[in-house]
Each structure stands twice: as C-alpha cells, then as structure tokens.
MDAnalysis code that builds the backbone (N, CA, C; Angstrom):
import MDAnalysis as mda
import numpy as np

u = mda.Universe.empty(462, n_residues=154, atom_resindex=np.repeat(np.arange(154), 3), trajectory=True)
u.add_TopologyAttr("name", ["N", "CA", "C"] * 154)
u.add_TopologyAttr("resid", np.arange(1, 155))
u.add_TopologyAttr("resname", ["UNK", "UNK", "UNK", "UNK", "UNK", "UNK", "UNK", "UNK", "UNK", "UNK", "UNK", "UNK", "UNK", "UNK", "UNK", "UNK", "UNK", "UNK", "UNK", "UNK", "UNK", "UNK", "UNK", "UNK", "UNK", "UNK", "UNK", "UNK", "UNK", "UNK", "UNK", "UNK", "UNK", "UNK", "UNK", "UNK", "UNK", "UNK", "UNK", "UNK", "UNK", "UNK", "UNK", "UNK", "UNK", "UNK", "UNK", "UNK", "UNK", "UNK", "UNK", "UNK", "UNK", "UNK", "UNK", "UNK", "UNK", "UNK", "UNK", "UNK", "UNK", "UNK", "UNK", "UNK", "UNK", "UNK", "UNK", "UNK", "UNK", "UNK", "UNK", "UNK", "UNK", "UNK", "UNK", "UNK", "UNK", "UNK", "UNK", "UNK", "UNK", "UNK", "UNK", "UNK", "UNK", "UNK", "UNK", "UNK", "UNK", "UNK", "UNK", "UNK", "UNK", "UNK", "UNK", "UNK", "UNK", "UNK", "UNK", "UNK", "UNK", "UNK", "UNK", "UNK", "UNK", "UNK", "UNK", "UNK", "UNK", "UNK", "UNK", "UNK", "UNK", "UNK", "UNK", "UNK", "UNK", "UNK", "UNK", "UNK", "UNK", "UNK", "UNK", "UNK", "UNK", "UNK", "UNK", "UNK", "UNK", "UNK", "UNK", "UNK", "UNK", "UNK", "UNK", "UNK", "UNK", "UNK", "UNK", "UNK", "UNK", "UNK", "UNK", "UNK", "UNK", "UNK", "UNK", "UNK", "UNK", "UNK", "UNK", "UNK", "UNK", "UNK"])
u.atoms.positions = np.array([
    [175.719, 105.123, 90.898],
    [176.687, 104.955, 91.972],
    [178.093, 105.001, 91.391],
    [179.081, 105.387, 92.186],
    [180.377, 105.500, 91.361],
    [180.844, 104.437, 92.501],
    [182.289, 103.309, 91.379],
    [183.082, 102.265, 91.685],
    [184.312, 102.579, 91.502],
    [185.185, 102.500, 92.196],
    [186.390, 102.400, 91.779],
    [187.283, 101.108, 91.570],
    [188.040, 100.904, 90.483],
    [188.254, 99.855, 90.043],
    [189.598, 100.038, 89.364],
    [190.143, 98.802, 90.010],
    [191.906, 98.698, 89.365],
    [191.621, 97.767, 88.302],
    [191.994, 98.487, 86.881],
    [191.685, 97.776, 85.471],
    [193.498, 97.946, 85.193],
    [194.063, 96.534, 84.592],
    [195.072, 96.283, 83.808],
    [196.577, 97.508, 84.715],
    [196.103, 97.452, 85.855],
    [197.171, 98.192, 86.993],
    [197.091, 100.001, 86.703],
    [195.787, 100.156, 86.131],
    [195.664, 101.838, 86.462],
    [193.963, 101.719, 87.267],
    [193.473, 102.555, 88.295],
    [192.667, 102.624, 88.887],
    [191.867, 103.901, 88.026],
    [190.834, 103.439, 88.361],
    [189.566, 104.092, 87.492],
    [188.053, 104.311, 88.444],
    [187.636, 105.160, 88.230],
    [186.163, 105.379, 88.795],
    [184.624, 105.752, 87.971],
    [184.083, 104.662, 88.347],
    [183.234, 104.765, 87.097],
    [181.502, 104.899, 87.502],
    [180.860, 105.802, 87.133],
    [179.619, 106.021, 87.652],
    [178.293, 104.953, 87.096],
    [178.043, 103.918, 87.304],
    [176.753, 103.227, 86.584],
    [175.975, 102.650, 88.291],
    [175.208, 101.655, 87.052],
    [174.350, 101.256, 88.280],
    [175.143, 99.807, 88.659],
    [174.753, 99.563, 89.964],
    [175.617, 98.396, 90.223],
    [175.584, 97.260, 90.182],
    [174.504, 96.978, 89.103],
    [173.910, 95.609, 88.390],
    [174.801, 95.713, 87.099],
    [175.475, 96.826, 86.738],
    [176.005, 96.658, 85.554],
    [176.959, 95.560, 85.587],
    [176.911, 94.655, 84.372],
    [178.044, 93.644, 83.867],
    [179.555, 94.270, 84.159],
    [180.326, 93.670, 84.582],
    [182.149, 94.565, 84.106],
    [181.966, 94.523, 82.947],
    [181.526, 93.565, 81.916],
    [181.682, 93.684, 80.896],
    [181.476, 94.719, 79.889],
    [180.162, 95.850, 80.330],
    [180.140, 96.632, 79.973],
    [180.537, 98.027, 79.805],
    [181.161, 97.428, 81.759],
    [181.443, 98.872, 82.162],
    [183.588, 98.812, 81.374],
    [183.806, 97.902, 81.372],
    [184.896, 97.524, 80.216],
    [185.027, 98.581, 79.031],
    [184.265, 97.907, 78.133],
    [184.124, 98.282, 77.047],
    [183.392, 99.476, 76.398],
    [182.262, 100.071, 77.422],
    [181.459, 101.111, 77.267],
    [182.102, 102.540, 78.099],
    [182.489, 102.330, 79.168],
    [182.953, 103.205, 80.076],
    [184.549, 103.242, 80.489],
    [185.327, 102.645, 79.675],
    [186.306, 102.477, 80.037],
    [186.776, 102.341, 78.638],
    [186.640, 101.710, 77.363],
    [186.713, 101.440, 75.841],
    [188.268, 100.644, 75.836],
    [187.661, 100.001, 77.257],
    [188.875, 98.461, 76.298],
    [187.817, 97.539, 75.281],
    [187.842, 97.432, 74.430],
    [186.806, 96.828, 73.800],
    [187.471, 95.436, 73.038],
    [188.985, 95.029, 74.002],
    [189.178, 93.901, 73.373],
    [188.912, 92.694, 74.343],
    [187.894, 93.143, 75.252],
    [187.253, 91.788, 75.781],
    [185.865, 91.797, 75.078],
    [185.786, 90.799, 74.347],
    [184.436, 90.273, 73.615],
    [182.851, 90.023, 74.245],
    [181.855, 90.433, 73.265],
    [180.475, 90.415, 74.345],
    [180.449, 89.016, 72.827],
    [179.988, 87.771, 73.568],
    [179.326, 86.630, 73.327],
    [177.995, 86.429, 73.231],
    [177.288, 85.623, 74.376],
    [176.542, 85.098, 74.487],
    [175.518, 86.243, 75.750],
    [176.420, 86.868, 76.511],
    [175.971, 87.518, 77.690],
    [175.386, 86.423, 78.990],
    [175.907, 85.110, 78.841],
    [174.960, 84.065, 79.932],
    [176.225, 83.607, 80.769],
    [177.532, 84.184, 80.176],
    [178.159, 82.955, 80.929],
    [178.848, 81.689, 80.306],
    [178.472, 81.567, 78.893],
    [178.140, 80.214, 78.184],
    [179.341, 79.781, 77.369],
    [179.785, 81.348, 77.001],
    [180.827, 81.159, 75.291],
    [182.227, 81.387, 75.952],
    [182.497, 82.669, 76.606],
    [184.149, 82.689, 77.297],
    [184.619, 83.514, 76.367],
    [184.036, 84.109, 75.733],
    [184.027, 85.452, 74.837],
    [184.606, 86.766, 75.484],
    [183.974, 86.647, 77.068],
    [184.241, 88.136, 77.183],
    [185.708, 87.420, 79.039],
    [185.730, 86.690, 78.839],
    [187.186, 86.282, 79.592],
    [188.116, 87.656, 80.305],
    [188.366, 87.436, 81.127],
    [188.694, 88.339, 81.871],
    [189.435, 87.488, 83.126],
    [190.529, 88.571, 83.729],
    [191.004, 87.937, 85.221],
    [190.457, 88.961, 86.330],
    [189.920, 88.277, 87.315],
    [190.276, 88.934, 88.719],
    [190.880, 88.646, 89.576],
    [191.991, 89.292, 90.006],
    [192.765, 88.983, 91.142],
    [193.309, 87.277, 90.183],
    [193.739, 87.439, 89.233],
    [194.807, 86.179, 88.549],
    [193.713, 85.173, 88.187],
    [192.357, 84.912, 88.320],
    [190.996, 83.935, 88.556],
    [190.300, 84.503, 87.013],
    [190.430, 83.374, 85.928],
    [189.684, 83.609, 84.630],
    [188.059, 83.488, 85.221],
    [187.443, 84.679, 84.557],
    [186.375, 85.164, 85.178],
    [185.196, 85.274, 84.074],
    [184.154, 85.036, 83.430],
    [183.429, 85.626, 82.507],
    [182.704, 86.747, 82.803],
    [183.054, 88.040, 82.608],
    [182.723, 89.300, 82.699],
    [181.282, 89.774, 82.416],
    [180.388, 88.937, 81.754],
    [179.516, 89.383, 80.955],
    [178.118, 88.913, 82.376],
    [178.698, 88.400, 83.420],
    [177.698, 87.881, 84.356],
    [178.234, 87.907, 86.000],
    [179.651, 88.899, 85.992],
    [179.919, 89.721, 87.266],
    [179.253, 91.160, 87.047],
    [179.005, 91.403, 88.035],
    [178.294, 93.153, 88.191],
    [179.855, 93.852, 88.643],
    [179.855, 94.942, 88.231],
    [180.997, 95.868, 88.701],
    [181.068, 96.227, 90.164],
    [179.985, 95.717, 90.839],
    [179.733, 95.992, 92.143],
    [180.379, 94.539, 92.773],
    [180.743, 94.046, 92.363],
    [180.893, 92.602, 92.616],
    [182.578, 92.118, 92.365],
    [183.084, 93.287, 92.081],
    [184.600, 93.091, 91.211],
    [185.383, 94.204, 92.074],
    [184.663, 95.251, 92.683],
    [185.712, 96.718, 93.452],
    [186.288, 95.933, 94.372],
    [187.146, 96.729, 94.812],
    [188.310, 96.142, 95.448],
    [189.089, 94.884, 94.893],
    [189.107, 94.458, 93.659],
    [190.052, 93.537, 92.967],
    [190.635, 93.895, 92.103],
    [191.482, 93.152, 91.507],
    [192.303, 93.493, 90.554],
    [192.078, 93.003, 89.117],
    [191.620, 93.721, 88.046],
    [191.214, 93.403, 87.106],
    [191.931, 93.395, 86.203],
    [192.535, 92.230, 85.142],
    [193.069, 92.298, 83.687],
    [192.258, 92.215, 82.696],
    [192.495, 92.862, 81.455],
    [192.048, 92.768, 80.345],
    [193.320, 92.041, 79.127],
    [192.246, 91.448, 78.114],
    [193.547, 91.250, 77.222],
    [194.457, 92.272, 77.068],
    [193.853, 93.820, 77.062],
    [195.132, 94.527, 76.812],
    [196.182, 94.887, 77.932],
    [196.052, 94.710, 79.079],
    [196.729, 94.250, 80.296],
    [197.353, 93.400, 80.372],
    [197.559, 92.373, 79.310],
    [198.071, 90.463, 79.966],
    [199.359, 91.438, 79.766],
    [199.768, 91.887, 78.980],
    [201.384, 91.877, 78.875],
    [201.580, 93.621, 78.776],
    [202.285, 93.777, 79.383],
    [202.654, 95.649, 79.248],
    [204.511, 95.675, 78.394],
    [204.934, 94.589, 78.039],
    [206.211, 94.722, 77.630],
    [206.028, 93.322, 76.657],
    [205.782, 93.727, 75.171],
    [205.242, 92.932, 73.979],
    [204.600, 91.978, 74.257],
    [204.014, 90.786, 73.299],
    [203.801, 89.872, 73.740],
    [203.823, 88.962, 74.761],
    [202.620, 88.736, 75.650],
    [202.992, 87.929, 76.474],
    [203.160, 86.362, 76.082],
    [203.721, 85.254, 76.814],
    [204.357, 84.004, 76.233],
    [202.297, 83.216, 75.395],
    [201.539, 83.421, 75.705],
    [200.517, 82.629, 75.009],
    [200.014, 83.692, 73.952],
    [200.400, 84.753, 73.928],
    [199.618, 85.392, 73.311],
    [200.978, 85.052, 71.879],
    [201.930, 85.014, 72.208],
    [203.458, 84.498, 70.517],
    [203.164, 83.100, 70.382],
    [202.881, 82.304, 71.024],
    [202.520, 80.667, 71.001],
    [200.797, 80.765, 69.707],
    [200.270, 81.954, 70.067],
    [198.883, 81.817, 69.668],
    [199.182, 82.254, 68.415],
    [200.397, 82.996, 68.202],
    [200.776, 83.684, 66.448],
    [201.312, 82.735, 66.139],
    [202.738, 81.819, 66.428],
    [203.400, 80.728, 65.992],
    [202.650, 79.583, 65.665],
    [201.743, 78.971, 66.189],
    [200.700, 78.219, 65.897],
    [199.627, 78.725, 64.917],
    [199.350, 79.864, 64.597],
    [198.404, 80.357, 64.070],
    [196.938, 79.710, 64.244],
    [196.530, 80.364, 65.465],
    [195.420, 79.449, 66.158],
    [194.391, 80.369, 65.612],
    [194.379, 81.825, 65.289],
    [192.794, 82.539, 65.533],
    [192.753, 82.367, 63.643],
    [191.244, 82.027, 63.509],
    [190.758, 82.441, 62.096],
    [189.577, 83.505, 62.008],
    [188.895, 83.555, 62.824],
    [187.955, 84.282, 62.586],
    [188.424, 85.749, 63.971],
    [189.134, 85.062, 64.566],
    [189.524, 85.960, 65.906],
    [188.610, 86.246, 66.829],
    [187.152, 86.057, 66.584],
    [186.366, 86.858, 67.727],
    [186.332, 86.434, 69.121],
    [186.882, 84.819, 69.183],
    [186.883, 84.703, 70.339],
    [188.307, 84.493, 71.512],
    [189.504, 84.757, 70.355],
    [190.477, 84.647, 70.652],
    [190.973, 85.474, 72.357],
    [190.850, 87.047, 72.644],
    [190.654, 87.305, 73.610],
    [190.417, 86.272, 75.028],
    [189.531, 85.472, 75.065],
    [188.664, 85.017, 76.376],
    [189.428, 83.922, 75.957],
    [190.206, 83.137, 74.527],
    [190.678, 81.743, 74.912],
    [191.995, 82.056, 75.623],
    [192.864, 83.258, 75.370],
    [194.025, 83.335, 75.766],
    [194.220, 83.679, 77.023],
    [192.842, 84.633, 77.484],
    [193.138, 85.115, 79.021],
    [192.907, 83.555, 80.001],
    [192.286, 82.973, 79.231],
    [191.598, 81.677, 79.938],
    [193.038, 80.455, 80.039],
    [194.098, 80.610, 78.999],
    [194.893, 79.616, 78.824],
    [195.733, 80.511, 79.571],
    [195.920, 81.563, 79.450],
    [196.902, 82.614, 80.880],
    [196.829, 82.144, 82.081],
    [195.779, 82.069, 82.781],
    [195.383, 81.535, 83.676],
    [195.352, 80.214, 84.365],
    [195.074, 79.513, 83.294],
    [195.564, 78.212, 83.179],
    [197.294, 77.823, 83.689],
    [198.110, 78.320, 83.074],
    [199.696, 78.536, 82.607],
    [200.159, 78.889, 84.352],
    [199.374, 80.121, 84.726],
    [199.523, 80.687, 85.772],
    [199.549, 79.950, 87.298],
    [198.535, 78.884, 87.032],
    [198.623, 78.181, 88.116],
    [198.894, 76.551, 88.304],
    [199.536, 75.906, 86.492],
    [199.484, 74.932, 86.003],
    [200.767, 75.182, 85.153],
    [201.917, 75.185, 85.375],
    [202.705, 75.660, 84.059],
    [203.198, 74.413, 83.048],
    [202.398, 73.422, 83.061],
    [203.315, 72.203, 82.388],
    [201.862, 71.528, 82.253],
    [200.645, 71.450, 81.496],
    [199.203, 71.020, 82.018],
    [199.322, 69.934, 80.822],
    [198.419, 69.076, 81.316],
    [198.579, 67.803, 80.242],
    [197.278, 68.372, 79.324],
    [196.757, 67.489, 78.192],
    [196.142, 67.666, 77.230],
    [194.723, 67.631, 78.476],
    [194.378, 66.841, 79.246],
    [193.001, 66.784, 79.724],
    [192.662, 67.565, 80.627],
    [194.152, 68.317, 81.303],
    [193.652, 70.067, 82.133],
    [193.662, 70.892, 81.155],
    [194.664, 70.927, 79.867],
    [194.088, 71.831, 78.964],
    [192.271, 71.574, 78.767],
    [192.043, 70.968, 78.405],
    [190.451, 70.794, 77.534],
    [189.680, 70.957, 78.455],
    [189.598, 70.437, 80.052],
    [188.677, 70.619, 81.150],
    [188.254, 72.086, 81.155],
    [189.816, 73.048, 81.307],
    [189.737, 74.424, 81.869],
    [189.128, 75.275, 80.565],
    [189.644, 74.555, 79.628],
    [189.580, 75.461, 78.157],
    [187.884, 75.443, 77.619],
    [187.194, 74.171, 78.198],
    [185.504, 73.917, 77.674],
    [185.075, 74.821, 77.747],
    [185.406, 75.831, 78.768],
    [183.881, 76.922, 78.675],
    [184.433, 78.089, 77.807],
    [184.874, 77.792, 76.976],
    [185.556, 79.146, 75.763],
    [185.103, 78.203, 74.350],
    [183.962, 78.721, 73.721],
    [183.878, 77.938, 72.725],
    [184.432, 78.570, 71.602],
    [184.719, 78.246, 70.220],
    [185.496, 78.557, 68.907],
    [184.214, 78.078, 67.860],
    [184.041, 79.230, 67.577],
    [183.077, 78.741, 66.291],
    [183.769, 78.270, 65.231],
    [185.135, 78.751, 65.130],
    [186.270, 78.073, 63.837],
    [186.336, 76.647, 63.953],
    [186.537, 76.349, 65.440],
    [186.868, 74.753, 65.750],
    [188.230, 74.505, 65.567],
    [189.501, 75.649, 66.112],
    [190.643, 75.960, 66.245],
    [191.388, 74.924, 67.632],
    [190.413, 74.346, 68.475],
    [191.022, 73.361, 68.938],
    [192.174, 73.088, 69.503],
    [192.159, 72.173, 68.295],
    [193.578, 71.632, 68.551],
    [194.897, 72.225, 68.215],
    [194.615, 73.483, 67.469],
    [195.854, 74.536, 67.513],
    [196.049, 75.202, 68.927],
    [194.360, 75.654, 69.671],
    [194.761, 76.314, 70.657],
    [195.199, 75.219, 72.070],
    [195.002, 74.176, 71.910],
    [195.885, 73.218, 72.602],
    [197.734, 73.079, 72.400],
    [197.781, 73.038, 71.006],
    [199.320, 73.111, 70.505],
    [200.231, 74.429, 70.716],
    [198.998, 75.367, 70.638],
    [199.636, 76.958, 71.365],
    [199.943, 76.866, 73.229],
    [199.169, 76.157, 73.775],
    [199.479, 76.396, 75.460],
    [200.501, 75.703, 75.544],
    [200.417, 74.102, 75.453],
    [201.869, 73.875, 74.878],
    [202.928, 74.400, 74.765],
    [203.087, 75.428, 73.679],
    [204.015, 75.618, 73.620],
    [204.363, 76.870, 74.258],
    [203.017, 77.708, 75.020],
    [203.465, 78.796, 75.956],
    [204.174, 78.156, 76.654],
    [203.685, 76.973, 77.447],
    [204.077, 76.271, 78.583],
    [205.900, 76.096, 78.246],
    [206.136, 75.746, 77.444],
    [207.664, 75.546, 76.977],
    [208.103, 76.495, 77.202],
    [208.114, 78.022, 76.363],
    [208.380, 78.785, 76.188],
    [208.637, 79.308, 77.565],
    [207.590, 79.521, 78.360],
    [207.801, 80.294, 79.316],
    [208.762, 79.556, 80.802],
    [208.675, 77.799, 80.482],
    [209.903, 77.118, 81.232],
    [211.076, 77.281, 80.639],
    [211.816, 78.252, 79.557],
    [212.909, 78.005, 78.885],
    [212.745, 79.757, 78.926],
    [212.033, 80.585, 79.753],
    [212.708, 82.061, 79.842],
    [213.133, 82.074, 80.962],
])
C-alpha cells in the first residue's frame, strides 16, 4: 500500500505494508537512520520520535497509524544549527556511548516544548521511558536544565 507522510517538513510517499513500524519505514525507506532501533517493544526510547509535537516511540506505531501527521526526526529537530537541547547535550557532555542519545533528546524536546522551566521530578517522570545503558542521568538532567535556560534567555 502506498502512505504519504510529512517527515521533518518534506512530504514523502512510501509503498510497504501497513503493519510496518515508522520506525522502519524511517530508516529503511526513507534512510534517516538517526532514529535508533532498541528494544522494538516500546521499552528503551531508542527510536523517539515526534508526531504532531507528541514524543512517540516509533518502533510500535505502524505507518498506517502516523499519515496525515506531522512527523520529526532527530534530523528535523533543528533546520538552522543546533537546536537549544541538542548544545545543552554538547556543553554538558551527556552522550558516551551515544546510541541512545537521539530518543533522549527528542524526548527532552518535547518535554521543553510543553514544560519550558520543568523541575527535576517532570524531568525524570517524562525522561523514564528512555533508558541509558551509560547511566548518563544526571548529565542528561543538567543538559534540559540548561536547554530550559538557554532557550528562556533567546
């Protein structure tokens, strides 16, 4: 079946079946491949994604389930350099291993987006379902933080 789908503000049409994950149709049919495949359950926040501004785990929406919305990818958050969590996430130096960095930032985007000043216990509530095998934590707490600053002082 073919979908058409607004990815990172260019529209795209993509032929699979309509059980397919976005996640795949992402990264396989489309080759943004900087949203991460995890766990595939839902579980890790690996493959993080927005629809329509709503942090989403990609790896357990069907593409049939996402047309007609508006889809970001990490390489979408920002079209004019860095966006404010993604320089908070270098200044802090939050990623070590990086693999799951993607899904924590679209997830703390989101966060920012509808929370711009969040205390430590809406950070950690919203942030639980993105796990860090590094155990980066409390940097990526000290990074929203300081998006949150950052982006009240542009």
């Amino acid at each position: 079946m073919s979908f058409h789908l607004n990815v990172n503000d260019k529209e795209y049409t993509v032929d699979v079946a309509a059980d397919t994950p976005l996640l795949w149709v992402l990264r396989d049919s489309l080759g943004l491949t900087g949203t991460k495949y995890g766990c595939g359950t839902g579980q890790c926040g690996a493959c993080t994604v927005h629809r329509d501004g709503e942090a989403i785990h990609s790896c357990v929406h069907s593409v049939s389930a996402v047309q007609d919305t508006k889809i970001t990818t990490i390489e979408g958050l920002s079209l004019r350099g860095l966006h404010p969590v993604q320089q908070a996430w270098v200044d802090e130096g939050v990623p070590q291993c990086g693999f799951c960095q993607p899904g924590q930032i679209m997830t703390a985007a989101a966060l920012l987006a509808k929370n711009p000043d969040p205390y430590d216990e809406a950070i950690n509530e919203v942030m639980a379902d993105n796990l860090c095998r590094c155990g980066t934590y409390h940097r990526i707490r000290r990074a929203i933080h300081r998006a949150a600053k950052n982006r009240a002082t542009t």
